[in-house]
Structure formats: C-alpha cells, structure tokens
Predicted model as a PDB file, atoms N, CA, C, CB and O in Angstrom, pLDDT in the B-factor column:
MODEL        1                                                                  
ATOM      1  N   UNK A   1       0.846  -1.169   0.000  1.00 64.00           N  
ATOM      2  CA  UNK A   1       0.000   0.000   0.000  1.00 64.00           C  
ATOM      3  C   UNK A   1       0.894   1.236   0.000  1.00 64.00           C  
ATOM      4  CB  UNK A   1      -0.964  -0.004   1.218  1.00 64.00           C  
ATOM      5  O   UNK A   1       1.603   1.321   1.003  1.00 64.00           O  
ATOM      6  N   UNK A   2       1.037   2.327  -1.002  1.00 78.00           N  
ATOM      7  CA  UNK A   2       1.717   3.469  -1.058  1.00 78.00           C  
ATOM      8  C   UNK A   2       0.840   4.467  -0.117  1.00 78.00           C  
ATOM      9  CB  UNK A   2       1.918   3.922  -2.578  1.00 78.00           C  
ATOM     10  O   UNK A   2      -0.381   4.560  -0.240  1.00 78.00           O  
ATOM     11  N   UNK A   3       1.504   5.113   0.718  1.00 84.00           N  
ATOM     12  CA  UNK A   3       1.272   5.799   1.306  1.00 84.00           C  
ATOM     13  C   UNK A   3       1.167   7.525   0.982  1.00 84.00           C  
ATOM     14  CB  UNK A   3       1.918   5.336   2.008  1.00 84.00           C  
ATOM     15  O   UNK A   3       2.198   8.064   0.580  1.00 84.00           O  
ATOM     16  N   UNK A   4      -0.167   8.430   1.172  1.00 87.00           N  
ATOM     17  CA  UNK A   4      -0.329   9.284   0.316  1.00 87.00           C  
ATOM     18  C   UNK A   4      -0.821  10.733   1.083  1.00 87.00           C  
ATOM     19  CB  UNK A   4      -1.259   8.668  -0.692  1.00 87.00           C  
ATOM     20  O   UNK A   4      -1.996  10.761   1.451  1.00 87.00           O  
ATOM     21  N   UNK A   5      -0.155  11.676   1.284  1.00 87.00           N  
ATOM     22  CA  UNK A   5      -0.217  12.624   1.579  1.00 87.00           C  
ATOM     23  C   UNK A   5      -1.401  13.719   1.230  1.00 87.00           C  
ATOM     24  CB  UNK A   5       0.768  12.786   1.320  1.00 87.00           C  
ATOM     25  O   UNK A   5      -1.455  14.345   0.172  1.00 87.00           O  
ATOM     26  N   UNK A   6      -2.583  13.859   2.606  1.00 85.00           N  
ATOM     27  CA  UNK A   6      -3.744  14.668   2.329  1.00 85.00           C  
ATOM     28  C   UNK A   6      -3.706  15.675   2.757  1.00 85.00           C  
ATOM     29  CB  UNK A   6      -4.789  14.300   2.639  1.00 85.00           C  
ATOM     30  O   UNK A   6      -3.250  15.487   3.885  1.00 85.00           O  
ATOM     31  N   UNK A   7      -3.908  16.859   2.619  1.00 88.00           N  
ATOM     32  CA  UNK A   7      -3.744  17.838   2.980  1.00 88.00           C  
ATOM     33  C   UNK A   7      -5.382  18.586   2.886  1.00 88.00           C  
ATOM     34  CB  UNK A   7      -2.553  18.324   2.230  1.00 88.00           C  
ATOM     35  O   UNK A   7      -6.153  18.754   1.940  1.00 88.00           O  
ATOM     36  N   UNK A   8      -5.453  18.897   4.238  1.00 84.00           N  
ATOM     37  CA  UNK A   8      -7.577  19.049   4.409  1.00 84.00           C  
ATOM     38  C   UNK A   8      -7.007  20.193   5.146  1.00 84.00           C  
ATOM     39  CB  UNK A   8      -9.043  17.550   5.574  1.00 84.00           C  
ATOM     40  O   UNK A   8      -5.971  20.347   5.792  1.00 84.00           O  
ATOM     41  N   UNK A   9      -8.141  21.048   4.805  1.00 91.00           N  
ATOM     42  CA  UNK A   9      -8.300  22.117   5.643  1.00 91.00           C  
ATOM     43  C   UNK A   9      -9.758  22.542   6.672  1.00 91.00           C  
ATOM     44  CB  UNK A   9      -8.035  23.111   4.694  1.00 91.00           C  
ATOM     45  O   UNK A   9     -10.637  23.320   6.302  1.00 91.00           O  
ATOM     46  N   UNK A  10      -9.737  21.929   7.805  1.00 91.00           N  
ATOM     47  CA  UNK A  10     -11.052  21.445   8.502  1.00 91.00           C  
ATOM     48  C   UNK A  10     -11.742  22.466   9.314  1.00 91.00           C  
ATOM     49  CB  UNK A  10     -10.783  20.277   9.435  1.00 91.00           C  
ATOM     50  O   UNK A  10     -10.885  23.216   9.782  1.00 91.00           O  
ATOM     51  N   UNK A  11     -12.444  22.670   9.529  1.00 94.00           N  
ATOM     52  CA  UNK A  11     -13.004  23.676  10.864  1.00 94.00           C  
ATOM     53  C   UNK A  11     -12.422  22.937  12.288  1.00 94.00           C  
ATOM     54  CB  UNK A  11     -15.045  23.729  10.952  1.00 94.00           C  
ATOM     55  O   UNK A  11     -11.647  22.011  12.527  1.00 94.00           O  
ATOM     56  N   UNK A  12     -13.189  23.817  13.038  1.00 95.00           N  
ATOM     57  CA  UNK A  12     -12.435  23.576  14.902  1.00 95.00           C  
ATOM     58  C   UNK A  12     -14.060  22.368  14.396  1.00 95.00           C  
ATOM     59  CB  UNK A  12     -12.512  25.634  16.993  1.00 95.00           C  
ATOM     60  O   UNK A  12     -13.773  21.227  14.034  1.00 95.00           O  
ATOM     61  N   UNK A  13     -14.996  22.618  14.419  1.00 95.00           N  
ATOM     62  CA  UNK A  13     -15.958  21.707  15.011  1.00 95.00           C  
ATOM     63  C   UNK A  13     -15.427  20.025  13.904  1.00 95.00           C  
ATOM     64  CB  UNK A  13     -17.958  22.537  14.720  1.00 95.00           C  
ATOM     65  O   UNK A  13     -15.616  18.838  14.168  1.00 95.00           O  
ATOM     66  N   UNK A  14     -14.879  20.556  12.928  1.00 94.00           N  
ATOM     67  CA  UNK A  14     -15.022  18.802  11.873  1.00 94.00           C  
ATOM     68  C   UNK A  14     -13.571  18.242  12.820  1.00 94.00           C  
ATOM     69  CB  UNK A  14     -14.575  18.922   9.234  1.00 94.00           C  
ATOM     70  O   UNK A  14     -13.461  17.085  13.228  1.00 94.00           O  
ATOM     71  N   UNK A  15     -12.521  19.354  13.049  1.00 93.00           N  
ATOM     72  CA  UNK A  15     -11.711  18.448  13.981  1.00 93.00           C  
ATOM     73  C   UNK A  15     -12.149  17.547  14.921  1.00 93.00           C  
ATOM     74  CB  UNK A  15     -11.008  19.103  14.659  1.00 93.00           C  
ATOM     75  O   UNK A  15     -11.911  16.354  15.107  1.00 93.00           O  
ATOM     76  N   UNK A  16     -13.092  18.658  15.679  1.00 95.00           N  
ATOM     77  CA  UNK A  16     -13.583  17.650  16.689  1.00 95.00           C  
ATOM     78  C   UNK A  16     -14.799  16.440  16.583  1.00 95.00           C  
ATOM     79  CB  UNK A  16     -13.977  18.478  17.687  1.00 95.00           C  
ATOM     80  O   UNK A  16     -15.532  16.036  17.486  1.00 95.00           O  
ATOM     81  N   UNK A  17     -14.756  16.135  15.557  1.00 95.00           N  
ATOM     82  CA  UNK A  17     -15.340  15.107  15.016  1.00 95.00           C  
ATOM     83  C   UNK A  17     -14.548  13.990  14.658  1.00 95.00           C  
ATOM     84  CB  UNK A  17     -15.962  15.499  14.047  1.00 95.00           C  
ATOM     85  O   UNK A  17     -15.001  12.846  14.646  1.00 95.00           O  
ATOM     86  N   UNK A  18     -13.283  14.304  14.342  1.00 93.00           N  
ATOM     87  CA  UNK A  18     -12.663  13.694  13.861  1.00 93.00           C  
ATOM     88  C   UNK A  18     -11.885  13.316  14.917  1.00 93.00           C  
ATOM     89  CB  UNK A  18     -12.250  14.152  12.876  1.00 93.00           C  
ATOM     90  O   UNK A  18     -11.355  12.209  14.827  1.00 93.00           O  
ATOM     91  N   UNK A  19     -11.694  13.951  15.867  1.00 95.00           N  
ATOM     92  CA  UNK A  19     -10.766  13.031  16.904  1.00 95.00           C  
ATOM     93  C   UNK A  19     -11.350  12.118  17.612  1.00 95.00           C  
ATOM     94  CB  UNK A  19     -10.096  13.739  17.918  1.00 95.00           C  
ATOM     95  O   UNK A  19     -10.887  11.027  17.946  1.00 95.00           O  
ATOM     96  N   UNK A  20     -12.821  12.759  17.943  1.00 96.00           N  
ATOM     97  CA  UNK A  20     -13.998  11.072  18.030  1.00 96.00           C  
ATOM     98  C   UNK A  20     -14.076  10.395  17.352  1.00 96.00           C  
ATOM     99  CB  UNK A  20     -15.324  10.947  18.058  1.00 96.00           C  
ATOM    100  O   UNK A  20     -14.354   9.407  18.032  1.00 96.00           O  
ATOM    101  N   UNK A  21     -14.052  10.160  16.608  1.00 96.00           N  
ATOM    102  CA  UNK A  21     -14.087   9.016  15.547  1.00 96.00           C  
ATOM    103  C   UNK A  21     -13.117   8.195  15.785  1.00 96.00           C  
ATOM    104  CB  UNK A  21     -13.964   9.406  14.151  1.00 96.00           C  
ATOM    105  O   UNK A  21     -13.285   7.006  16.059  1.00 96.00           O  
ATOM    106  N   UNK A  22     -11.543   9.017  15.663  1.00 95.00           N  
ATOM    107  CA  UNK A  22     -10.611   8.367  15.881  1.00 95.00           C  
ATOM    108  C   UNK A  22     -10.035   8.259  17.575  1.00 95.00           C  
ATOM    109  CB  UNK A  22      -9.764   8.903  14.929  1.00 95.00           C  
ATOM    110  O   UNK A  22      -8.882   8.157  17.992  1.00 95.00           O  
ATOM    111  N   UNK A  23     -11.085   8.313  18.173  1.00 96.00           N  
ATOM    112  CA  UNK A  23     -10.814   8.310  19.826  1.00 96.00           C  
ATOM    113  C   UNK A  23     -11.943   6.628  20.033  1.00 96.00           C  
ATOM    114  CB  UNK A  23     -11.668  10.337  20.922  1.00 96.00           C  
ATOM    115  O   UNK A  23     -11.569   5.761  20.823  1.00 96.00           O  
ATOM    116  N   UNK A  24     -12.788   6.514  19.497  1.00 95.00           N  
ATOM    117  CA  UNK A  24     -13.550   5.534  19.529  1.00 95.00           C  
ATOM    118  C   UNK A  24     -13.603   4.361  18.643  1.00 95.00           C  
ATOM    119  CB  UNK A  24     -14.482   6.005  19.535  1.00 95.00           C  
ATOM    120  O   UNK A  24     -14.362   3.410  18.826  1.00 95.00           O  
ATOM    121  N   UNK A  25     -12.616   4.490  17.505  1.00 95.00           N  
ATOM    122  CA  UNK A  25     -11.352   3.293  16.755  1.00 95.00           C  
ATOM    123  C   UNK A  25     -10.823   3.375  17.735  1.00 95.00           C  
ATOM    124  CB  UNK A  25     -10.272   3.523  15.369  1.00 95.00           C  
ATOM    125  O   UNK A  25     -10.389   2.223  17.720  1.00 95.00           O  
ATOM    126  N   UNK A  26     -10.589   3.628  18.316  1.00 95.00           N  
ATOM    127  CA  UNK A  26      -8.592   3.087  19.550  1.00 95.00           C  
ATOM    128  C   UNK A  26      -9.459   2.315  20.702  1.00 95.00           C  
ATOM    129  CB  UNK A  26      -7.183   5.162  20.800  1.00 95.00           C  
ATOM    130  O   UNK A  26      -8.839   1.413  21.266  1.00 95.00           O  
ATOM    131  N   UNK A  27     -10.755   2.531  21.117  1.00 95.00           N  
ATOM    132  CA  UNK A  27     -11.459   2.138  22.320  1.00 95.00           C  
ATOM    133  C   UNK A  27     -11.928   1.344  21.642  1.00 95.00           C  
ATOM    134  CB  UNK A  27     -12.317   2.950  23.152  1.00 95.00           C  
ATOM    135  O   UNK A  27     -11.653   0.340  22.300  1.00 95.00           O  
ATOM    136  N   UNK A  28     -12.576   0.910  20.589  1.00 95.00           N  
ATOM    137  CA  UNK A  28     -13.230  -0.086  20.270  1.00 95.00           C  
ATOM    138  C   UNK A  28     -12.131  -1.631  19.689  1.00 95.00           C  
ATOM    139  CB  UNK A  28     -14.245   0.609  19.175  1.00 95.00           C  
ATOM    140  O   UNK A  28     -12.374  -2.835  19.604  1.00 95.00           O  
ATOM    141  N   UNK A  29     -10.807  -0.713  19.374  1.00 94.00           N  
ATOM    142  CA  UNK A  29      -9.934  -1.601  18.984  1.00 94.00           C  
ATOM    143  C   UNK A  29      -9.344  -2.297  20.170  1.00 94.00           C  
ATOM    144  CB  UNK A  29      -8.985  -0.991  18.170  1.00 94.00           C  
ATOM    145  O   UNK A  29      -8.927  -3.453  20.090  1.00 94.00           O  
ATOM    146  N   UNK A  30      -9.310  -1.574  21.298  1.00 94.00           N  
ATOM    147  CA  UNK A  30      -8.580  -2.076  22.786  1.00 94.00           C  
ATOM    148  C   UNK A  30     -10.019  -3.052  23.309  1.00 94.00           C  
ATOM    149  CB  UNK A  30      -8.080  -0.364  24.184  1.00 94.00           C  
ATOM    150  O   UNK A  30      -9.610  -3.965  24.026  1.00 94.00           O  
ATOM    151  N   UNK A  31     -10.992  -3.082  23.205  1.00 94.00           N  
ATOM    152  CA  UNK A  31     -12.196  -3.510  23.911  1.00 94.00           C  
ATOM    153  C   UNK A  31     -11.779  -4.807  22.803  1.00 94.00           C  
ATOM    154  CB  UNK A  31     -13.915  -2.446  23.898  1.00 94.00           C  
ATOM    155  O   UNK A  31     -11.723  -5.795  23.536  1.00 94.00           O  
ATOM    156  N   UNK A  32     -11.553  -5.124  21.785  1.00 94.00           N  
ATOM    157  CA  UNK A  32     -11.417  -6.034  20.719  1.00 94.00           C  
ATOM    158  C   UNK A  32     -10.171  -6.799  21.381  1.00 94.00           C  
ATOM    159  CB  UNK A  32     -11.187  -5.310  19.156  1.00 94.00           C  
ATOM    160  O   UNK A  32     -10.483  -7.990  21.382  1.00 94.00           O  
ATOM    161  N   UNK A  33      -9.277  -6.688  21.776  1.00 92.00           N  
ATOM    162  CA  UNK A  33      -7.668  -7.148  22.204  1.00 92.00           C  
ATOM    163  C   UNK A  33      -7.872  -7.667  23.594  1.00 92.00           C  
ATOM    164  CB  UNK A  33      -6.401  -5.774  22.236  1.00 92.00           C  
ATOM    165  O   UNK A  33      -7.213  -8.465  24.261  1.00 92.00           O  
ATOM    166  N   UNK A  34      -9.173  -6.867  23.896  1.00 91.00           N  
ATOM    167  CA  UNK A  34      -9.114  -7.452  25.467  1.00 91.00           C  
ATOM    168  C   UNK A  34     -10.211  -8.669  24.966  1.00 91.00           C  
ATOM    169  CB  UNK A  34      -9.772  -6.139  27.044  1.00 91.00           C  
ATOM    170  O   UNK A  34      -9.602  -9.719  25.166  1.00 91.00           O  
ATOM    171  N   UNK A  35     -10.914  -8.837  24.674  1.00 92.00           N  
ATOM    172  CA  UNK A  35     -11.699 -10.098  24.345  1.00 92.00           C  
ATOM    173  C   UNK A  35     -10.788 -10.893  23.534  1.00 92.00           C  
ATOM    174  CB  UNK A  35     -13.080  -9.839  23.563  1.00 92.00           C  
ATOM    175  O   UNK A  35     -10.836 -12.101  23.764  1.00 92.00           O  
ATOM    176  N   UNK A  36     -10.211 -10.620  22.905  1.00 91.00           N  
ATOM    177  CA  UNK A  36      -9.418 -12.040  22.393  1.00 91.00           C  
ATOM    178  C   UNK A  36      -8.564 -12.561  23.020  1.00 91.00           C  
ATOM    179  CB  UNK A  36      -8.755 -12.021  21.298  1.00 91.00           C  
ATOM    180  O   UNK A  36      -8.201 -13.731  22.900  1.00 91.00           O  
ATOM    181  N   UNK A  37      -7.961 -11.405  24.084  1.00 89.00           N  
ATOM    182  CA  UNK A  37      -7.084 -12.127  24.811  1.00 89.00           C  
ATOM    183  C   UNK A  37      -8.156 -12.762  26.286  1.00 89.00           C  
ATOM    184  CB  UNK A  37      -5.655 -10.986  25.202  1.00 89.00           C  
ATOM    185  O   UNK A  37      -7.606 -12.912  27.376  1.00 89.00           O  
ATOM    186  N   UNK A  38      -8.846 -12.905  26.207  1.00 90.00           N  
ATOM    187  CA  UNK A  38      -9.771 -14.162  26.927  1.00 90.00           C  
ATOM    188  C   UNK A  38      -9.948 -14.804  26.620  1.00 90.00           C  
ATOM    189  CB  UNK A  38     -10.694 -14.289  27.286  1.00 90.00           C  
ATOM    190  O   UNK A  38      -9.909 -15.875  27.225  1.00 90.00           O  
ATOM    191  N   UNK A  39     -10.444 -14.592  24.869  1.00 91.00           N  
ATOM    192  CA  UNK A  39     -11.020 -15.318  24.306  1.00 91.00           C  
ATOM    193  C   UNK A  39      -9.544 -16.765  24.709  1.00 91.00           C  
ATOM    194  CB  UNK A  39     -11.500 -14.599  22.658  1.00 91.00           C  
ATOM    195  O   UNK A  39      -9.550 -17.871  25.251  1.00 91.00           O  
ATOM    196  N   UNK A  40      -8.538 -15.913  24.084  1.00 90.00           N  
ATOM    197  CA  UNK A  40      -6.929 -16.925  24.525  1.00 90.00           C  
ATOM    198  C   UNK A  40      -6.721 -18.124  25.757  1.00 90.00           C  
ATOM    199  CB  UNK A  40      -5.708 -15.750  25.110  1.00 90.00           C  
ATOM    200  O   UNK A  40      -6.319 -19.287  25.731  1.00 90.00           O  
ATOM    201  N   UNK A  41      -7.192 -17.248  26.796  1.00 89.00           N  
ATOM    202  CA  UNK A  41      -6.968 -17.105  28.033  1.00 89.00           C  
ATOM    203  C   UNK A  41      -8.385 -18.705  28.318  1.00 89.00           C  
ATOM    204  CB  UNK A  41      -7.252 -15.100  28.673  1.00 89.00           C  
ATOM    205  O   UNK A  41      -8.228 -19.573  29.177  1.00 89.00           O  
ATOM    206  N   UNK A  42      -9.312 -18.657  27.573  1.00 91.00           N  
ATOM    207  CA  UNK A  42     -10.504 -19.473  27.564  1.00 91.00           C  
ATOM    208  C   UNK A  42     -10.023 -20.876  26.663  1.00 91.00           C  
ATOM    209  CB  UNK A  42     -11.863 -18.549  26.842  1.00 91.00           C  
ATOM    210  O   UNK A  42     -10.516 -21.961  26.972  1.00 91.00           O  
ATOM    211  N   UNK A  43      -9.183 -20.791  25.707  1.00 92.00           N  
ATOM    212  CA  UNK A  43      -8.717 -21.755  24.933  1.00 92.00           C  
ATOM    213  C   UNK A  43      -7.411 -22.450  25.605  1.00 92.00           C  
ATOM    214  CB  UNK A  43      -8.468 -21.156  23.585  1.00 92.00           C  
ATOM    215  O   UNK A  43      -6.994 -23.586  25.378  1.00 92.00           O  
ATOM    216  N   UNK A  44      -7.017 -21.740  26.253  1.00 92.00           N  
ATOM    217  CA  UNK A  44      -5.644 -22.422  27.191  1.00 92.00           C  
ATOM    218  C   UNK A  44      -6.454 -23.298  28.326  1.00 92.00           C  
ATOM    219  CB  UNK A  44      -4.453 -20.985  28.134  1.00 92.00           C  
ATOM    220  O   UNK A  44      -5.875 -24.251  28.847  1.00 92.00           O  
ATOM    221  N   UNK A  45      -8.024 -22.905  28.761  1.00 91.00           N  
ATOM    222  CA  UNK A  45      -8.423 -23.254  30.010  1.00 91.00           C  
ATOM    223  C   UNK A  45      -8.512 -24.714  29.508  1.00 91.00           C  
ATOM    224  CB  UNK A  45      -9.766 -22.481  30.669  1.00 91.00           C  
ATOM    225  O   UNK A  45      -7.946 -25.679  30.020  1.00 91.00           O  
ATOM    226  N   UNK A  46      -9.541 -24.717  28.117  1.00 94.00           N  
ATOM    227  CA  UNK A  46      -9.840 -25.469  27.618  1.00 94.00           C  
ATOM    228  C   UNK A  46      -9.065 -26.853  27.093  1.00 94.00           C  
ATOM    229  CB  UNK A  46     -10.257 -24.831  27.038  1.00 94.00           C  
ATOM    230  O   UNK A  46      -9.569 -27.951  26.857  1.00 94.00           O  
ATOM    231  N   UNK A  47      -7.851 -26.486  27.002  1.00 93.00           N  
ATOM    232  CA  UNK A  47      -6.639 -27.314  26.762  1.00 93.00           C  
ATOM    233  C   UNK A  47      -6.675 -28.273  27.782  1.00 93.00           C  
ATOM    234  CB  UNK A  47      -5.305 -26.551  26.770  1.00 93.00           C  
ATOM    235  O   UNK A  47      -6.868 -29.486  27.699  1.00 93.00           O  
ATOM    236  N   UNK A  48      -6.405 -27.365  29.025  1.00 94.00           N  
ATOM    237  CA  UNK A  48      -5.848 -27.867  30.051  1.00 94.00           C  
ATOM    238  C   UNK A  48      -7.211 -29.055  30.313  1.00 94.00           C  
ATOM    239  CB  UNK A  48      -5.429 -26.610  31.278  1.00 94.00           C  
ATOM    240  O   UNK A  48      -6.998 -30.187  30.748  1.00 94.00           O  
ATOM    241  N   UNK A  49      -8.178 -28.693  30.062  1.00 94.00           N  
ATOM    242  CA  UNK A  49      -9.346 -29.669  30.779  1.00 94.00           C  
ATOM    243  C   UNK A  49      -9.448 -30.703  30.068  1.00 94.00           C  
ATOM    244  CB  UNK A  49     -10.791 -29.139  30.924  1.00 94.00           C  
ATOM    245  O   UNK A  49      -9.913 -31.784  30.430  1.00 94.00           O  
ATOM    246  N   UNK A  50      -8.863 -30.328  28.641  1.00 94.00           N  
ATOM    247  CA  UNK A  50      -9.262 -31.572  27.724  1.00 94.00           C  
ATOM    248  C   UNK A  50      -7.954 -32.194  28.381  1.00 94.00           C  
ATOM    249  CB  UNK A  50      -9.387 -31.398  25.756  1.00 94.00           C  
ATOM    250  O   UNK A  50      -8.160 -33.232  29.010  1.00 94.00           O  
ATOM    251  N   UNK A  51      -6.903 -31.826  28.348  1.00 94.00           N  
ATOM    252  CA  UNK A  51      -5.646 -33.253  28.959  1.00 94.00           C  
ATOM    253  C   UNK A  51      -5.903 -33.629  29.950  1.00 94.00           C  
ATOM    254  CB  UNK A  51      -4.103 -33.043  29.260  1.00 94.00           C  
ATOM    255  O   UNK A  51      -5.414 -34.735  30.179  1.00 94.00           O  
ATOM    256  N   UNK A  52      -6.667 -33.086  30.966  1.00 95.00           N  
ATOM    257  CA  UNK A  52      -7.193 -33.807  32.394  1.00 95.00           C  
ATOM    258  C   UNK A  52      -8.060 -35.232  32.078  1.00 95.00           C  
ATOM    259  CB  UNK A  52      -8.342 -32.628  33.305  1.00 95.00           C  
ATOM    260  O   UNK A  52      -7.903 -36.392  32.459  1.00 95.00           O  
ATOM    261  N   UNK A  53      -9.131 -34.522  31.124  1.00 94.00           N  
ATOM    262  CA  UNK A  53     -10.135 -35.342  30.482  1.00 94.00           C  
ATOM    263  C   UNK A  53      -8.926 -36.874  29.785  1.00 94.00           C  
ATOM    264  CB  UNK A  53     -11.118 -34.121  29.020  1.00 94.00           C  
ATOM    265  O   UNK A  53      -8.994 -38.069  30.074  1.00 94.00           O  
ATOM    266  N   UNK A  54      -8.086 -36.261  28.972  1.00 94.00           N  
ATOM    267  CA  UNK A  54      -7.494 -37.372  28.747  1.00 94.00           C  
ATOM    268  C   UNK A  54      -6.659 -38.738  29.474  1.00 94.00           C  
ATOM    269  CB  UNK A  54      -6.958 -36.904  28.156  1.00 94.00           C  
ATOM    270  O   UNK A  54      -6.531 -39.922  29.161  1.00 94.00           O  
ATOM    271  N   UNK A  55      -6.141 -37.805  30.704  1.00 93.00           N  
ATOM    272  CA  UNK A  55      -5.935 -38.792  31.353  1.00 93.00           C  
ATOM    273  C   UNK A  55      -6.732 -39.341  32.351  1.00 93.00           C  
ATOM    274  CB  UNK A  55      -5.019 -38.635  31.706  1.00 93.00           C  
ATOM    275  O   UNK A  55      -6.299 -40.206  33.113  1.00 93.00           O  
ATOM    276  N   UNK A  56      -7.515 -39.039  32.388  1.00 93.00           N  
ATOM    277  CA  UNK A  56      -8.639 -39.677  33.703  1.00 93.00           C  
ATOM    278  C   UNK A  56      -9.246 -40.371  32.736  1.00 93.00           C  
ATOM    279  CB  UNK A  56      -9.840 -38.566  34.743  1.00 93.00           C  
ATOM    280  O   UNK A  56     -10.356 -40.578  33.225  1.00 93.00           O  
ATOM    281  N   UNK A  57      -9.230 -40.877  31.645  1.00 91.00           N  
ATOM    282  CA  UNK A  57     -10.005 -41.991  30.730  1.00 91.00           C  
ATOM    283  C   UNK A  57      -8.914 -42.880  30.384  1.00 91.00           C  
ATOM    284  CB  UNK A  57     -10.786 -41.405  29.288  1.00 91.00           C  
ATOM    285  O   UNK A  57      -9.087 -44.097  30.309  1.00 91.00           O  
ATOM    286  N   UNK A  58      -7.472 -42.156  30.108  1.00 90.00           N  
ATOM    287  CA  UNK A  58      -6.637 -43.757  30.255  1.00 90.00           C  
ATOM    288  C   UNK A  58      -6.628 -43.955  32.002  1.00 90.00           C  
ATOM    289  CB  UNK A  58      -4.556 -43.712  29.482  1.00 90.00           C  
ATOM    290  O   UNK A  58      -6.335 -45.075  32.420  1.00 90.00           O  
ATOM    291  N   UNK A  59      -6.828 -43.274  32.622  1.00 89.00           N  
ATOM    292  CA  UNK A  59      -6.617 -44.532  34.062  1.00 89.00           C  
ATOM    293  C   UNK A  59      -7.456 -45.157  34.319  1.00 89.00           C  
ATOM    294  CB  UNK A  59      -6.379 -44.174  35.432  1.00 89.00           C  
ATOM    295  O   UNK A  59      -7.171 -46.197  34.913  1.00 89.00           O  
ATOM    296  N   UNK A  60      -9.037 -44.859  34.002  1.00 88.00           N  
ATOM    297  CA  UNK A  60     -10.285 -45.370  33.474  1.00 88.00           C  
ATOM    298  C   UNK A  60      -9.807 -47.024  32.853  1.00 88.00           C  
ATOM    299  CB  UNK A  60     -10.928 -44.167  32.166  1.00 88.00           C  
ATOM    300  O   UNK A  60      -9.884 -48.123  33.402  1.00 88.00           O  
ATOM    301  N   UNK A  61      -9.418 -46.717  31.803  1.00 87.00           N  
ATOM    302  CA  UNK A  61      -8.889 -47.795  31.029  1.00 87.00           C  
ATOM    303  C   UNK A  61      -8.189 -48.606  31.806  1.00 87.00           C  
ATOM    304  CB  UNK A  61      -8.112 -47.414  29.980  1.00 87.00           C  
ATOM    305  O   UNK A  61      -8.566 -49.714  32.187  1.00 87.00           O  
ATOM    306  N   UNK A  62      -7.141 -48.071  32.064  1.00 84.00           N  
ATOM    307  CA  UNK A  62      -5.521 -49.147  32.932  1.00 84.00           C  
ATOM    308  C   UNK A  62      -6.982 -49.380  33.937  1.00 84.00           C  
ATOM    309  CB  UNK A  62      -3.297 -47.943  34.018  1.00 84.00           C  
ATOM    310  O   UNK A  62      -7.837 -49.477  33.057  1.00 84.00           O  
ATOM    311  N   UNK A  63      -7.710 -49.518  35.250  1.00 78.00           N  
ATOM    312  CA  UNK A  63      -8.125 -49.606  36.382  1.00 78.00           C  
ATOM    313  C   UNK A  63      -8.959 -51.083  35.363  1.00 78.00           C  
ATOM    314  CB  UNK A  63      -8.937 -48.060  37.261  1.00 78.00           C  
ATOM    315  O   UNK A  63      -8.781 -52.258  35.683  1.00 78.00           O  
ATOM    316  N   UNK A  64      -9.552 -50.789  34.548  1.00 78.00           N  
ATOM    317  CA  UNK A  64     -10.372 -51.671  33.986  1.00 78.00           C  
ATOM    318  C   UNK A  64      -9.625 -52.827  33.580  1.00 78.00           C  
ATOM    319  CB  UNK A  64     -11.072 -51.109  32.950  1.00 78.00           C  
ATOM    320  O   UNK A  64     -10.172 -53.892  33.866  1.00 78.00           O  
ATOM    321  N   UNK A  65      -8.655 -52.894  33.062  1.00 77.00           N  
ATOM    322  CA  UNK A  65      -7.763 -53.680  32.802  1.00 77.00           C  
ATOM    323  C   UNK A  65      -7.135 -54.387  33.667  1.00 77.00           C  
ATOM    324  CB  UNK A  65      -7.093 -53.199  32.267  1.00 77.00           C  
ATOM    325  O   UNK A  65      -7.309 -55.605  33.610  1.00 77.00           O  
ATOM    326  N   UNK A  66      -6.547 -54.026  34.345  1.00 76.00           N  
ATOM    327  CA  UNK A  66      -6.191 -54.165  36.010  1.00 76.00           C  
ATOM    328  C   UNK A  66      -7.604 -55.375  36.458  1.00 76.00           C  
ATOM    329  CB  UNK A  66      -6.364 -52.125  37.079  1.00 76.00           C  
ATOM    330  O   UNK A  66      -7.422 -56.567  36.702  1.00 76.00           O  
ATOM    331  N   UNK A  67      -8.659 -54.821  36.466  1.00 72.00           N  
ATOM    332  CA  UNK A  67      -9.769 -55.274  36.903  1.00 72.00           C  
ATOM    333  C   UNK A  67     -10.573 -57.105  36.784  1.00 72.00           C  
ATOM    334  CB  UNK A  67     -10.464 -54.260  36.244  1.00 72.00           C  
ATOM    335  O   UNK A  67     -11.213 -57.899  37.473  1.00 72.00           O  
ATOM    336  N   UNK A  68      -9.874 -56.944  35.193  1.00 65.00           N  
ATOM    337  CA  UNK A  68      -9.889 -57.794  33.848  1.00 65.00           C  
ATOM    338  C   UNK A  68      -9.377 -59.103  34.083  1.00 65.00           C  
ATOM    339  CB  UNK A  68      -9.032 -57.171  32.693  1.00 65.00           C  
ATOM    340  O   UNK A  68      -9.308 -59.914  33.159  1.00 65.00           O  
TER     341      UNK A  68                                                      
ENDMDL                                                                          
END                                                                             
C-alpha cells in the first residue's frame, strides 16, 4: 500500500469530530484485544481440561484392565 499525503483544511468543530471518531477506533480496537485475549486465556483453560479429560479416561482404562 503506497502511502499518500492529504492535505484538508477542517473547521475547529469537523476536527472535533474527527478526533472522536478516531478516539472511539482506539477504544473499540482495545475492547477487541481485550476479548481475544480471553477469548486466549478461555482456549488455554480449555486445553488444560481436555488433557485432564485425557488422562482420567486412560486410568479409566488401565483400572479396567487391572480389573480384567
């Protein structure tokens, strides 16, 4: 992407339109980073439960065997 030089000449009120806009991209982008990093934070939990899950079904297994 070439990068391209604008040159605007704005009023005081379109400035201040414009820094909301771009004040509420940066908040909506940080509110976005913080949910994914749960979202993260929810997929690591998830890991962990599924390898619990995995081994409490092989000792499941070995106990049955054992049993056998």
């Amino acid at each position: 992407m070439n990068d391209k030089e604008i040159k605007l000449k704005l009023s005081y009120s379109e400035m201040l339109i414009v820094k909301e806009v771009f004040e509420n991209f940066v908040r909506v982008n940080q509110n976005i980073n913080v949910e994914l990093g749960r979202l993260k934070g929810v997929e690591e939990y998830i890991e962990i439960l599924q390898k619990i899950k995995t081994s409490l079904d092989f000792e499941l297994k070995s106990k049955d065997r054992e049993e056998k």
